[in-house]
N, C-alpha and C positions, 0 to 999 in steps of 0.2 A: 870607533875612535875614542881615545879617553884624552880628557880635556886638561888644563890645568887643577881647574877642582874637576874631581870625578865622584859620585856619590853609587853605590851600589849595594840596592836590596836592602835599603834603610829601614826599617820596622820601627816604630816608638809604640809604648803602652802603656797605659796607665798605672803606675807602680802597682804590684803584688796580683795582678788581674794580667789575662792574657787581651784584653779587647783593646786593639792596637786604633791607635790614633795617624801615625804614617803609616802604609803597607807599599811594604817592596820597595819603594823608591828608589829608582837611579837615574841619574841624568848627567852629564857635561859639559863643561862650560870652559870654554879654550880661552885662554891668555886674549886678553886684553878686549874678548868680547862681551855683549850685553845678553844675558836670557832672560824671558820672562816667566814667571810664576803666576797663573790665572787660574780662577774659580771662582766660586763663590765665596760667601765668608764661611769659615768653619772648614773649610776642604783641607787646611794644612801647608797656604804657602807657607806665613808665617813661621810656622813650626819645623819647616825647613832648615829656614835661615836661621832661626835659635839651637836647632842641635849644630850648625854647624862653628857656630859662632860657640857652642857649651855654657848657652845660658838657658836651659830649658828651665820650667819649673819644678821643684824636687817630688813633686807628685808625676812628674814623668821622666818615662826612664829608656834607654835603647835597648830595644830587644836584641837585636844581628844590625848586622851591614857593616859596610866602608866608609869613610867619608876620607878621599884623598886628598890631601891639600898640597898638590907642589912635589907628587910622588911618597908623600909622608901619610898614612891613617893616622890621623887625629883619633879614631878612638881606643888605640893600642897606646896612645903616648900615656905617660902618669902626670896627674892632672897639674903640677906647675908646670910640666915640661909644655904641655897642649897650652898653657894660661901664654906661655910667653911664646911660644912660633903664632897661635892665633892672635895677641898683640902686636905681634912685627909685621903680621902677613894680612890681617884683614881687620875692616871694621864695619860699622852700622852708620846706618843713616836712619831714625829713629820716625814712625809715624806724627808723632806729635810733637814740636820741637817748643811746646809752653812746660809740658810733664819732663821731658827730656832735658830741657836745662835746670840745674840747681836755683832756686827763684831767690837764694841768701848768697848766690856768690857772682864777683863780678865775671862780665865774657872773659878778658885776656884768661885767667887761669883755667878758666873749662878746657881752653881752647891750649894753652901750654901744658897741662900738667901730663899731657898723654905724652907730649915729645921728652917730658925730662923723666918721666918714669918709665916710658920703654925702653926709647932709645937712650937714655942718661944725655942728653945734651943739658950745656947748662942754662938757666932762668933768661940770662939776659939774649941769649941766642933762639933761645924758645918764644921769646915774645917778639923779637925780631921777625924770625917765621909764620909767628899769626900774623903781625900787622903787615904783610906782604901775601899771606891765605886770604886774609878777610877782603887784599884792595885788588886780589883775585875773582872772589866772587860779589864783583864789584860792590863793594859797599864802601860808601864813601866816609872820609874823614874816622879812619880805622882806629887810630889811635884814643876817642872820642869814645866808639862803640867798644875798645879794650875796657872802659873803664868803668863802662854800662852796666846794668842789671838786665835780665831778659822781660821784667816788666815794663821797661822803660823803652823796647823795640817793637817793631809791629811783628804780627807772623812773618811775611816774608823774611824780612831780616835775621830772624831768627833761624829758620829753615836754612838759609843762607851759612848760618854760622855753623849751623849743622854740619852741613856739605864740607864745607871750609875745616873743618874738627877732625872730619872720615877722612879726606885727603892729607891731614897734617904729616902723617909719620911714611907717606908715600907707600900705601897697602897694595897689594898684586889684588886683591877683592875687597870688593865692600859688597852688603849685603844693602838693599834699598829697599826699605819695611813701606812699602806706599808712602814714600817722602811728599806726596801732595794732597793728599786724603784730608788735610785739616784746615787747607789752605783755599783761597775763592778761587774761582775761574782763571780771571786775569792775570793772579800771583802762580798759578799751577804751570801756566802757559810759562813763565819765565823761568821755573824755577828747575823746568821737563829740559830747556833749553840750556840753561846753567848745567843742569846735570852731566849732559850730549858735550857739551864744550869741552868740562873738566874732565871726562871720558877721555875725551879722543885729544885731550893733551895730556894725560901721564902716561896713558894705556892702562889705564886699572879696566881689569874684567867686575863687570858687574851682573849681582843677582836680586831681578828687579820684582820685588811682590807687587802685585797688586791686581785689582778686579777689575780693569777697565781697560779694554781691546785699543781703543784709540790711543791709549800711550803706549801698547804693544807696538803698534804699528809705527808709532814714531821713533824710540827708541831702542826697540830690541831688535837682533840679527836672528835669535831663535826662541820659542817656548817651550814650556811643560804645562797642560791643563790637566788640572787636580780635579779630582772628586771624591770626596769623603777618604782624603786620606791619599791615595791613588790616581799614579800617573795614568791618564787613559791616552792619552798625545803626547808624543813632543817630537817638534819639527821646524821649518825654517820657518822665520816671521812670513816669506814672500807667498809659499808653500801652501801655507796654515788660510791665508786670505785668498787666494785662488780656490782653494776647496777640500774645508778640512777633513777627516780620513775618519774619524769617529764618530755616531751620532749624533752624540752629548755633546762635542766639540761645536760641531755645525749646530744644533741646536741655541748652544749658547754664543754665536756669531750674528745669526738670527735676530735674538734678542736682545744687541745693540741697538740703542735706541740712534735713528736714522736723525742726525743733526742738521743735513741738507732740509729736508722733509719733516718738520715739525708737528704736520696735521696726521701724519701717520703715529698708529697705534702701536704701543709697545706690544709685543709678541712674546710671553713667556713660555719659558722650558716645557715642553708637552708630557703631561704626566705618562706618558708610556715611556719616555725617553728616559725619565727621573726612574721609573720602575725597572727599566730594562740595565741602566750604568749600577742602581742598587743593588739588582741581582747580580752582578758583574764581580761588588766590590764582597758580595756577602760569598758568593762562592770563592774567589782567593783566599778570605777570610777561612773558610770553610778548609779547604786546602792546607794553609798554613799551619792550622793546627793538630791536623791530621799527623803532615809531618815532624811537628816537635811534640 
């Protein structure tokens, strides 16, 4: 099946070295659904969603693959052309949204200047459409919070303005870099919620990073579980919790830590399990370069 984005046989490596950081990567992700991106830290969701997005860091560089956006390979386009279909066609929803806002400018223009420099609408209609985003993702007395600095917000509301920002120019994806990782308990619950809302009202497909199975489970239709680079799974959310199909996978299912059952013992990845997915990843590895 290839999806609306579709990624195939993605390799990233570290400039002028062959020791790849993505290997192989493919996956899809059909119009107007959720997938999740799981692993550890260091496995490479993140680095996904950056080569897809073409902000990698310039120490890293794409060896081979596809990345299809909408039938179009983003990585055949010439880089203004790729600048402006990934402007029109997707955005970020940023981990940390205190680093993420400019802390010298006020919200309304974070939040307009993407609508009048993609899409060219003009100022006074741009800010029309934040303060109707912003009283979206309910935040109250919008007009107020236009006029704010982000130090002057709590995190939620910030996070908030995020979301509000990703959705401004009405993207077919957004990429969700763990949008609640910086945020407490009580504000992640809302914010998982908010997410799910403004989903399943534009129909934007989303690609959701992050290390924690229970918001798999609340928010995504299907996964991809990474390890060191490398898809070892990808299957339906319902699928994957029934009983998932690779070691590592079930291993790291396992070592969810059981929130009914507090006095139970966290269970970590079984070193033969970490030894057996390395070996895994070190022979592709092994492969790959055989072949080039």
């Amino acid at each position: 099946m290839t999806g609306f984005l579709s990624i195939r046989n993605l390799s990233v490596v570290l400039a002028g070295t062959p020791h790849r950081l993505l290997r192989s990567v493919s996956l899809d992700l059909p119009a107007g659904e959720v997938h999740g991106l799981v692993g550890e830290s260091g496995a490479g969701k993140s680095m996904i969603g950056k080569a897809i997005l073409g902000i990698l860091p310039r120490a890293i560089e794409i060896a081979e693959g596809e990345i299809l956006l909408d039938g179009q390979d983003l990585l055949q386009l010439p880089p203004a052309e790729r600048r402006r279909l990934v402007g029109k066609t997707a955005a970020l929803i940023p981990q940390d949204p205190l680093t993420a806002l400019n802390p010298s400018r006020r919200i309304g223009p974070q939040i307009t200047d993407r609508l009048v420099d993609i899409l060219g609408w003009k100022r006074a209609q741009a800010e029309a459409r934040a303060v109707e985003l912003l009283a979206e993702v309910h935040i109250p007395d919008a007009p107020r919070v236009m006029r704010s600095y982000p130090h002057e917000l709590s995190g939620g509301m910030r996070q908030r303005i995020l979301i509000a920002s990703a959705f401004a120019a009405e993207p077919k994806l957004i990429v969700a870099d763990e949008p609640t990782t910086a945020l407490d308990v009580t504000v992640q619950k809302q914010i998982l919620r908010l997410i799910a809302e403004m989903q399943s009202r534009h129909g934007t497909a989303i690609l959701f990073v992050t290390h924690d199975l229970g918001v798999v489970s609340k928010v995504c239709r299907s996964l991809s579980v990474l390890y060191g680079g490398k898809v070892v799974e990808e299957t339906e959310v319902r699928a994957f919790f029934r009983g998932p199909k690779h070691a590592y996978s079930a291993a790291l299912l396992a070592a969810t830590p059981k929130y009914t059952d507090p006095d139970t013992s966290l269970t970590p990845v079984p070193a033969e399990v970490i030894a057996a997915v390395q070996a895994e990843v070190e022979a592709a590895d092994g492969e790959w370069r055989h072949v080039r």
